[in-house]
N, C-alpha and C positions, 0 to 999 in steps of 0.2 A: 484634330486636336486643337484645342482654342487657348486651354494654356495648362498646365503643370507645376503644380508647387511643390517644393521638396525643400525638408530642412536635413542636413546630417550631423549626428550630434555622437558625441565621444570626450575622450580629455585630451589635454594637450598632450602630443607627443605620438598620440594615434593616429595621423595623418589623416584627420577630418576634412581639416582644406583642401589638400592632396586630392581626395576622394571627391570632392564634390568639385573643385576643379574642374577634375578629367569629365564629369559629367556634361560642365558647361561647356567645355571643348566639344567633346564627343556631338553633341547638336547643335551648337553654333559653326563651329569649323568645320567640322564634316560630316553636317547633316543641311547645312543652311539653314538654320533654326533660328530664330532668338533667344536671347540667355543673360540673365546677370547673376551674378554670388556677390552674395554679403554676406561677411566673416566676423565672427562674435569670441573672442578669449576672456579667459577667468585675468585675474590681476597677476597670475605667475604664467609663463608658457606651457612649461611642462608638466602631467599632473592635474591642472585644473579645471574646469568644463569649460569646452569648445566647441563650438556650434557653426555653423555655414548653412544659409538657404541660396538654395537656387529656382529659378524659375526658367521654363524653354516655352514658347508658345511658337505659333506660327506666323502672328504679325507682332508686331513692334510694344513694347513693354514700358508701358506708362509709370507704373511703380515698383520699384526692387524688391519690395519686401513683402514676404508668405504673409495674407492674410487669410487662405482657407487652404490648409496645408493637406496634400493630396495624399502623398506619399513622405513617412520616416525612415529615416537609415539611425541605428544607434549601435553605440561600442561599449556603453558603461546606462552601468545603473543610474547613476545621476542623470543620465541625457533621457534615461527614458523616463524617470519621474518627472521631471523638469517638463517634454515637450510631448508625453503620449497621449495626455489630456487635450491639446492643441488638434490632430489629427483631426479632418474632418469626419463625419458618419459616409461607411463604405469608404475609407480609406485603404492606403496600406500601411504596415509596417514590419519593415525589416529589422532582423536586431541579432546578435552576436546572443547566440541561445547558452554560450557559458557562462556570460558576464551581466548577462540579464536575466531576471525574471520578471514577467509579466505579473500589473496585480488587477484592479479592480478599477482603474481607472481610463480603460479606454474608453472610447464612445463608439455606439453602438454601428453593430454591420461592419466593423474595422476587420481586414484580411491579415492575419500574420504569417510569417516566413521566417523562421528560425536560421541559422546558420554557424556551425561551430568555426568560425571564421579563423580564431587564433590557431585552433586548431589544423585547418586545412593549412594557415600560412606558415607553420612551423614542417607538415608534412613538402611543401616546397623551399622549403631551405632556412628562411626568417620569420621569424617571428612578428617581425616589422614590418612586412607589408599584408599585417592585415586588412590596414584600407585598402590595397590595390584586392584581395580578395574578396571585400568588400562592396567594390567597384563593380566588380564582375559578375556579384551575385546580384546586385541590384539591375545590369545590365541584362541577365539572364532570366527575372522575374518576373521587370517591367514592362521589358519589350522597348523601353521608350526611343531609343536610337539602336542599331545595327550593331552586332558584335564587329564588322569592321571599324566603325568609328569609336568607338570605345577600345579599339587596339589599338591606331593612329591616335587616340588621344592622351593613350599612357604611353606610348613610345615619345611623343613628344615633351611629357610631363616629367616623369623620372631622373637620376641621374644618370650622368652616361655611367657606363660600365655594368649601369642593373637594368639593363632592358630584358635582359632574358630571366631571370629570376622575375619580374614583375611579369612580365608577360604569362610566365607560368602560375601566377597567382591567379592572377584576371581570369584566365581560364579555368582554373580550379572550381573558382568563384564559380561563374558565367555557368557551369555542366553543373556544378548542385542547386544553382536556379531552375537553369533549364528541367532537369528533373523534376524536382518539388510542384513546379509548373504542370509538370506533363501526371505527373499522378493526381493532381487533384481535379 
């Protein structure tokens, strides 16, 4: 792998950073990877588009910022109007399939991977960690780091107290990737 762009995009309050975060963890910290996240907010926190790119490569990271973005993660309609056109040709894109619809503006060869993410994180207890099932389904899709280091990296992430509720997120996640993967 030479290097990996990823931007993740949502609104405030869905735990964008959160999610792409655990990503940069997940292969920098236990995978020995390199990594950086730059984090982008609307003028209010909660509510208004939030964006995070990360980048992992195998050697060392001259510039932070996505400029031929590999892979999308998105939570809201706004993140994917905004950043689906950005995606490279034969990209991927992941996206929260109740809160998005897909229109006419990808570029071509782009792979999508739907996920009723709010969905699944309500089936584990909150509503609220949808980006941690977020996490897992991108973990589950991409393949890009180990489903161990994507567990050590939201057990590290989290608050205390919600590690087992996050954990069963990630996992939620992580088996409707895995699947989606394995049938296609």
């Amino acid at each position: 792998m030479a290097k990996t762009e990823i931007r993740i995009g949502g609104l405030g309050g869905q735990g964008v950073i959160l999610c792409a975060s655990v990503i940069g963890k997940a292969a920098s910290i236990y995978e020995g990877k390199h990594a950086t996240l730059i984090q982008a907010f609307g003028p209010e926190a909660r509510g208004s588009a939030c964006s995070a790119q990360v980048t992992v490569s195998d050697s060392v990271i001259g510039y932070p910022y996505v400029t031929n973005l590999d892979i999308l993660a998105v939570m809201s309609q706004d993140a994917y109007n905004l950043f689906a056109p950005t995606l490279k040709p034969g990209g991927t894109l992941l996206y929260e399939e109740e809160l998005v619809k897909l229109g006419d503006s990808l570029p071509e060869g782009v792979k999508t991977y739907p996920i009723p993410a709010t969905r699944l994180a309500e089936e584990v207890g909150r509503r609220l960690v949808l980006n941690i099932v977020m996490t897992g389904f991108f973990a589950g899709v991409t393949g890009l780091c180990s489903f161990e280091a994507f567990r050590s990296a939201t057990l590290d992430s989290v608050p205390k107290g919600t590690e087992d509720l996050n954990l069963k997120a990630l996992q939620k996640g992580y088996e409707h990737g895995t699947k989606l993967i394995a049938a296609t």
